[in-house]
LOKOLPA-445583 format. One record per residue (C-alpha): x, y, z; residue in one letter. Coordinates in steps of 0.5 Angstrom, whole numbers. Example, Ala and Ser with C-alpha at 12.3 -4.5 7.8 and 13.67 -1.06 7.14 Angstrom:
<atom u="25" v="-9" w="16" type="A"/>
<atom u="27" v="-2" w="14" type="S"/>
END
This chain:
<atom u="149" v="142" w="80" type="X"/>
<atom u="143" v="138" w="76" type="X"/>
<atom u="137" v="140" w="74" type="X"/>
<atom u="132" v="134" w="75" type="X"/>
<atom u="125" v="135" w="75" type="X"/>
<atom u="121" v="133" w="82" type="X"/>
<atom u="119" v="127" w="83" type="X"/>
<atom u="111" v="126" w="81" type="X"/>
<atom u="107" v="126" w="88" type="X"/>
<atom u="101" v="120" w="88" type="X"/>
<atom u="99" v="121" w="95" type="X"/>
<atom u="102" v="119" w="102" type="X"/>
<atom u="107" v="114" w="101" type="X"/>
<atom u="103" v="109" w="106" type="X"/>
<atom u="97" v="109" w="104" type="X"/>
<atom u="95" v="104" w="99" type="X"/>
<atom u="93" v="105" w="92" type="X"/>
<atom u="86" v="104" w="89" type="X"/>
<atom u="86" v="98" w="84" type="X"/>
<atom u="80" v="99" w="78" type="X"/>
<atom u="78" v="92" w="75" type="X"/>
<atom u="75" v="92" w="68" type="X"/>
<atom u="69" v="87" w="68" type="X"/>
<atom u="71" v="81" w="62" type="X"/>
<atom u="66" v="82" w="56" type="X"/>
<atom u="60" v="78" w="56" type="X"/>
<atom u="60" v="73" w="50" type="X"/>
<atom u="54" v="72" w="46" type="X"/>
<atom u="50" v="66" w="46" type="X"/>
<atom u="49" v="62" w="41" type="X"/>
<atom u="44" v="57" w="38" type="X"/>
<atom u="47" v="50" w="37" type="X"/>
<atom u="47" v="45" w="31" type="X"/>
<atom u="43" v="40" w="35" type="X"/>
<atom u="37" v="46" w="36" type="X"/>
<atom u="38" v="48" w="28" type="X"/>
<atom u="37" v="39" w="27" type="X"/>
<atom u="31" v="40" w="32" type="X"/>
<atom u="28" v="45" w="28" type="X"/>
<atom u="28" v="42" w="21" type="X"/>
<atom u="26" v="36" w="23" type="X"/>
<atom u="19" v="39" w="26" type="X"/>
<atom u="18" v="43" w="19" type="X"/>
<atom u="19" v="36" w="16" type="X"/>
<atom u="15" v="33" w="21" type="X"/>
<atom u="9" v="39" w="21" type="X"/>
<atom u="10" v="37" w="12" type="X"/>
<atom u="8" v="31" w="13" type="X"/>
<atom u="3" v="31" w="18" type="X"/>
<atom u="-2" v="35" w="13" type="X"/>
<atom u="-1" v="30" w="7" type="X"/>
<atom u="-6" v="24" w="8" type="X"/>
<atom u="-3" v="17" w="8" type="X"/>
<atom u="4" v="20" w="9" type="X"/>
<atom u="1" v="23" w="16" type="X"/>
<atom u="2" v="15" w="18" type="X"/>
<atom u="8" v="17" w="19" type="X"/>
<atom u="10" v="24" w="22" type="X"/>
<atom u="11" v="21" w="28" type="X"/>
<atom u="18" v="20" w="25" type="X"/>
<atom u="20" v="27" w="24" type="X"/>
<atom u="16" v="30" w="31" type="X"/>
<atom u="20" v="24" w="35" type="X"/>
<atom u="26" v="26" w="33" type="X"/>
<atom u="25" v="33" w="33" type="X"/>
<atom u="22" v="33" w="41" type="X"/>
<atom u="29" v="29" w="43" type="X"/>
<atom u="33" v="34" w="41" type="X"/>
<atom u="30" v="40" w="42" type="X"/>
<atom u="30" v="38" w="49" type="X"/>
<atom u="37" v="37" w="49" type="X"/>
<atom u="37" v="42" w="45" type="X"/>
<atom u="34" v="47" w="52" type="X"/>
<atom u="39" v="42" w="56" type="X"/>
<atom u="45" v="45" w="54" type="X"/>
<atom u="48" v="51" w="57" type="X"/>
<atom u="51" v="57" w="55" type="X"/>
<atom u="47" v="56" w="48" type="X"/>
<atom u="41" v="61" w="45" type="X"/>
<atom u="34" v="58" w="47" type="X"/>
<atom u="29" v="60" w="42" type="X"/>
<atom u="29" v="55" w="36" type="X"/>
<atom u="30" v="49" w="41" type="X"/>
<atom u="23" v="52" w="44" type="X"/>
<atom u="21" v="55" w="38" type="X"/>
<atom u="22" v="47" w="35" type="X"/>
<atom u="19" v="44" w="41" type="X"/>
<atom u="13" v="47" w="39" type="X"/>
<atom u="12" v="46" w="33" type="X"/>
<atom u="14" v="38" w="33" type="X"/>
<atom u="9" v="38" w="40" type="X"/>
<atom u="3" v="42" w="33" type="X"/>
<atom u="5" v="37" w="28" type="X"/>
<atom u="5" v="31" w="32" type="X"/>
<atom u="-2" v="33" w="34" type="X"/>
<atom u="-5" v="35" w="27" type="X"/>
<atom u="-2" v="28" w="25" type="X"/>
<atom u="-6" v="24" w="29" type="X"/>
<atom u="-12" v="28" w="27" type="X"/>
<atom u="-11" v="28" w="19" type="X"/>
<atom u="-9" v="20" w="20" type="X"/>
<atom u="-16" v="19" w="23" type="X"/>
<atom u="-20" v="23" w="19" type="X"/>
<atom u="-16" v="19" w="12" type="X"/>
<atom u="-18" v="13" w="16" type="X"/>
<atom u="-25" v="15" w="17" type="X"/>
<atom u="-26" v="17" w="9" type="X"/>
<atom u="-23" v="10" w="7" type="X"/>
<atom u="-28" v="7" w="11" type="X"/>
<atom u="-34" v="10" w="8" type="X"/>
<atom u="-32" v="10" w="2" type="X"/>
<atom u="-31" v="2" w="3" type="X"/>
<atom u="-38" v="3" w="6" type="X"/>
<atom u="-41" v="5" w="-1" type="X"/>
<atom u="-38" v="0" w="-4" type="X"/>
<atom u="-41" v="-5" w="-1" type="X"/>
<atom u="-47" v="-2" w="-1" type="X"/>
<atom u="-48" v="-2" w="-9" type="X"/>
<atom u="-49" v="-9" w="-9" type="X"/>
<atom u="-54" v="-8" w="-5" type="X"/>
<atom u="-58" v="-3" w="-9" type="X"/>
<atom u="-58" v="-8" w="-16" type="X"/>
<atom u="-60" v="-14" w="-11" type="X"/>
<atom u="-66" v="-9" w="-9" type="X"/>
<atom u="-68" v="-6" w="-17" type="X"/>
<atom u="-67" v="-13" w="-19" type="X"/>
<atom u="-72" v="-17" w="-15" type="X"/>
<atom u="-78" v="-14" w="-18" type="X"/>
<atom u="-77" v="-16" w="-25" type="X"/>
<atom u="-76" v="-22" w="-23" type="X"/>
<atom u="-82" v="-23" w="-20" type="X"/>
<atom u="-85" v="-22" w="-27" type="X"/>
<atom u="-89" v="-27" w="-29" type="X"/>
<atom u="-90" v="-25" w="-37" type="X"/>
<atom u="-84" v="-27" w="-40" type="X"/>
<atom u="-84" v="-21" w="-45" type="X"/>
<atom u="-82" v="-16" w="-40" type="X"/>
<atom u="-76" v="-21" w="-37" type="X"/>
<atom u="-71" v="-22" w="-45" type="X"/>
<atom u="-66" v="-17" w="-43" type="X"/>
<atom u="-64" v="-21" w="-37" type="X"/>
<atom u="-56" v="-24" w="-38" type="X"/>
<atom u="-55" v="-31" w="-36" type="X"/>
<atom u="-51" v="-31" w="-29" type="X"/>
<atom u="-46" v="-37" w="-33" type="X"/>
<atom u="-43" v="-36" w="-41" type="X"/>
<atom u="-43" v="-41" w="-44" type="X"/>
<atom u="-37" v="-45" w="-45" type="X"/>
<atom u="-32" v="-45" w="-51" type="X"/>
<atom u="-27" v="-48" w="-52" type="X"/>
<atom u="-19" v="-48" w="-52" type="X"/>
<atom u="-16" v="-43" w="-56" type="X"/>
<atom u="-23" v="-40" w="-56" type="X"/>
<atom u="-25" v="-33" w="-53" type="X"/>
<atom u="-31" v="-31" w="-48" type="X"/>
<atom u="-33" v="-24" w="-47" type="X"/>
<atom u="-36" v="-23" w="-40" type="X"/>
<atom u="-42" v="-18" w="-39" type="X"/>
<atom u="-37" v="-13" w="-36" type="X"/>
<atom u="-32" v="-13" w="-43" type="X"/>
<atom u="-27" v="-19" w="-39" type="X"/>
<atom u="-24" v="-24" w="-44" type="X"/>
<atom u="-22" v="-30" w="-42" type="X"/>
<atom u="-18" v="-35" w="-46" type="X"/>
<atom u="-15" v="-42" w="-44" type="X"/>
<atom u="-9" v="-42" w="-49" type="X"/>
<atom u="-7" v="-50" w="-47" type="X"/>
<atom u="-8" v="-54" w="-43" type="X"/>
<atom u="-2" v="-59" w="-41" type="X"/>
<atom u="-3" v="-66" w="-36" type="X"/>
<atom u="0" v="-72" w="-33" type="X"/>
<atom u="6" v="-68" w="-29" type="X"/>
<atom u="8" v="-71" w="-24" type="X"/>
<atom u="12" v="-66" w="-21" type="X"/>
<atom u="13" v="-59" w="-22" type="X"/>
<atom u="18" v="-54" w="-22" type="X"/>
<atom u="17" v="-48" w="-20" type="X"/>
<atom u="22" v="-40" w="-17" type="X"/>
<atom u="25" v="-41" w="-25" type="X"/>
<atom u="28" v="-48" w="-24" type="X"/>
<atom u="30" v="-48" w="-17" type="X"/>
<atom u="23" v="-51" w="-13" type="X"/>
<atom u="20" v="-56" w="-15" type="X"/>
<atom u="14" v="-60" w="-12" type="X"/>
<atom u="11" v="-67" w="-13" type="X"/>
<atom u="3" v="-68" w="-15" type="X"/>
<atom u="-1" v="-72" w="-10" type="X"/>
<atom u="-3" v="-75" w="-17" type="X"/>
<atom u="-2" v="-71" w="-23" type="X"/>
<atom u="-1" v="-63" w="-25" type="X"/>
<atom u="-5" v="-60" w="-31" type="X"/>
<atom u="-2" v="-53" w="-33" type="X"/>
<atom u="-6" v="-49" w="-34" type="X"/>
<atom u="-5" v="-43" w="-39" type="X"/>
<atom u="-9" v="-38" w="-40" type="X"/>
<atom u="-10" v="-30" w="-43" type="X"/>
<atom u="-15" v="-25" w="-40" type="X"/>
<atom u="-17" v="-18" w="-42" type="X"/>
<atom u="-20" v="-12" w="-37" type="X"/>
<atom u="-25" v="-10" w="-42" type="X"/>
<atom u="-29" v="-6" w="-37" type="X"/>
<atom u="-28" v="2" w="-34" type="X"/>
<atom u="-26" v="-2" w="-27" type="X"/>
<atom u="-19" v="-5" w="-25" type="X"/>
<atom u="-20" v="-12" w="-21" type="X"/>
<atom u="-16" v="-17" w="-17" type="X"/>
<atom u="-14" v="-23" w="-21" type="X"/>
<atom u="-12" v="-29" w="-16" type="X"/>
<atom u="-9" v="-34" w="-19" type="X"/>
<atom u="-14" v="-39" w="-15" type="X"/>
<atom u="-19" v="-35" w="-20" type="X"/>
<atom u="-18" v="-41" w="-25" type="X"/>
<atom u="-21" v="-48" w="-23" type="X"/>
<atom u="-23" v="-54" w="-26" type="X"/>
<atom u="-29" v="-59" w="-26" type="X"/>
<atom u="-30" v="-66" w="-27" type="X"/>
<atom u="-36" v="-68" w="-27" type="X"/>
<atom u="-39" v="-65" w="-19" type="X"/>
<atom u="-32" v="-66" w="-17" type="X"/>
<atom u="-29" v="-58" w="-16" type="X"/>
<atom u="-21" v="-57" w="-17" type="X"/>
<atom u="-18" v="-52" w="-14" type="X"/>
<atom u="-11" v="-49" w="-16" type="X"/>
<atom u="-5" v="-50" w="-13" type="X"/>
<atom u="-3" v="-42" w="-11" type="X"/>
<atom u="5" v="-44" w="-10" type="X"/>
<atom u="5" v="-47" w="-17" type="X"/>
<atom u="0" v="-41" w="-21" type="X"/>
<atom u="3" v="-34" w="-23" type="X"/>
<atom u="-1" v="-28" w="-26" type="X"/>
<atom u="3" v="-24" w="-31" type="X"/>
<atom u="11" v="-23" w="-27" type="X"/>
<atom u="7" v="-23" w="-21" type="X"/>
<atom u="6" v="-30" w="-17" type="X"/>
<atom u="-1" v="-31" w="-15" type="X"/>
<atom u="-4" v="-24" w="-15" type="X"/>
<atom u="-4" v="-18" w="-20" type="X"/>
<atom u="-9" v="-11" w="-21" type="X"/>
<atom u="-11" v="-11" w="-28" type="X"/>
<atom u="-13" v="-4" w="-29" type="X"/>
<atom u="-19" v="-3" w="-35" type="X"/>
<atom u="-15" v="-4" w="-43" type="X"/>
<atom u="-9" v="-8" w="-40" type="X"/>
<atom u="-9" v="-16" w="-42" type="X"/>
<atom u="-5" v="-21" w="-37" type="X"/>
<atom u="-2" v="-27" w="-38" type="X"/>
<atom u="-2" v="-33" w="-33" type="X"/>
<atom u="-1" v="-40" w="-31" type="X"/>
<atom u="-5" v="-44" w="-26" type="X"/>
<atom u="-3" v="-51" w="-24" type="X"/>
<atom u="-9" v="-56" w="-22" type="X"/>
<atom u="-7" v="-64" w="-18" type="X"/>
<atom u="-13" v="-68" w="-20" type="X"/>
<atom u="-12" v="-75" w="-20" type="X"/>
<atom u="-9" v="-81" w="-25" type="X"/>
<atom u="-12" v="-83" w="-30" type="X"/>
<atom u="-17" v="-77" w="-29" type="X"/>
<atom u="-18" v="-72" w="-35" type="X"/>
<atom u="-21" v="-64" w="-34" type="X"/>
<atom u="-27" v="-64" w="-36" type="X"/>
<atom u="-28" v="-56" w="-36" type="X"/>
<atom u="-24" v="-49" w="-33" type="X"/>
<atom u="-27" v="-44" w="-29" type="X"/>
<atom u="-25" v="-37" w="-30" type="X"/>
<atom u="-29" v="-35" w="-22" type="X"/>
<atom u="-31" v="-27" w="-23" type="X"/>
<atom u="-35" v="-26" w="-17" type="X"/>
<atom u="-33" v="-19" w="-16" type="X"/>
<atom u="-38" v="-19" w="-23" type="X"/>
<atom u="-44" v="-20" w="-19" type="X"/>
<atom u="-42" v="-28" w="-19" type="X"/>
<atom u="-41" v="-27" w="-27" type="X"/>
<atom u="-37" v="-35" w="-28" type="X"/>
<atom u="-33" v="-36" w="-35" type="X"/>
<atom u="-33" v="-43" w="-37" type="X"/>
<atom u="-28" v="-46" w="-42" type="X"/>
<atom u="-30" v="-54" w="-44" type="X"/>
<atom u="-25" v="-59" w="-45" type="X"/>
<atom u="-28" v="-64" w="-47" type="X"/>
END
């Protein structure tokens, strides 16, 4: 006879056992790549809204910053705090945008308010001394026109601004120009006109090249503004005060005609005129 030991007894053989489910862990929620962008675009945006003059441009940032924080909460199963913490934030810097745009805006204009204000205050201080009969008190009063030069010669303006005319070149018919690749035809012939000017004075001033002229007679000439170059630029540059630039200006001025005198036009200098005479 064997031994065996007894079966084990799990209830009554009818009756249905009890099953236990174990609940699956619940994954994390994470925070997606296009919240984390989100964010960084709202800090750059937030930067630079606070910078006047870059502020123009925040917008940039905080428009893509706004787009993709909202998709950033669209997105399900992902971590909702730093899209809304970047929705926020570019909500905030696209706000202090236009308030520091404006307040640039309104400083530049006063300060362009004062500006043109000073001519006004020198008219004014100036008036009685013209009215002064005694010419004893009226001996330091500058002239408004130098008196001409000529070519090679330099005149000094009351301000420190040289100008001398170097050559005067006429009887052109045409002129080539964009380093030999255009060329233009004179409706009767080009003088070249080249010149040097010094910014002797403590201000910087835009020098245009229709700044030069030329006269014969009562007749007035202005230059060609596609023919005339400032220093590297083509009809316009900013000389700051201590810096010297060379030029080229371009007049068409009838056949058979000569240029009496050229004309350095300073009227940023209290109407201040530079004459070189030619003949």
């Amino acid at each position: 006879m064997s031994m065996q030991p007894p079966a084990p007894h799990y209830g009554h053989p009818n009756q249905p056992q009890q099953q236990f489910f174990v609940p699956a862990p619940v994954q994390p929620r994470t925070t997606s790549a296009i919240s984390w962008t989100a964010l960084g675009f709202g800090i750059a945006g937030m930067l630079a809204a606070i910078i006047p003059g870059v502020s123009f441009f925040a917008w940039i940032f905080t428009l893509v910053a706004l787009v993709l924080a909202i998709i950033g909460l669209a997105q399900k199963q992902r971590a909702k705090a730093v899209a809304g913490v970047s929705l926020g934030l570019s909500t905030v810097a696209f706000v202090t945008a236009v308030i520091v745009s404006i307040a640039t805006l309104g400083s530049a204009g006063a300060e362009n308010d004062e500006i043109v204000a000073e001519p006004e205050i020198v008219a004014e201080s100036a008036a009685p001394a013209a009215s002064v009969e005694e010419p004893e008190t009226t001996p330091e009063a500058q002239p408004e026109v130098l008196a001409p030069v000529g070519i090679g010669q330099t005149v000094t303006g009351h301000y420190g601004v040289t100008f001398t005319v170097d050559a005067v070149t006429c009887g052109m018919t045409s002129y080539s120009y964009a380093s030999g690749y255009l060329e233009e035809t004179a409706l009767g012939q080009f003088c070249e006109i080249r010149f040097t000017t010094f910014n002797g004075s403590t201000s910087p001033f835009d020098f245009y090249s229709d700044s030069v002229s030329g006269t014969i007679g009562d007749a007035y000439y202005e230059a060609e503004s596609s023919l005339s170059t400032v220093g590297e630029d083509s009809w316009f540059s900013t000389v700051n005060p201590g810096l010297t630039v060379s030029g080229v200006t371009v007049i068409d001025i009838p056949v058979g005609a000569q240029l009496e005198t050229v004309h350095l036009q300073t009227n940023y200098f209290n109407g201040q005129d530079i004459v070189v005479q030619l003949v």
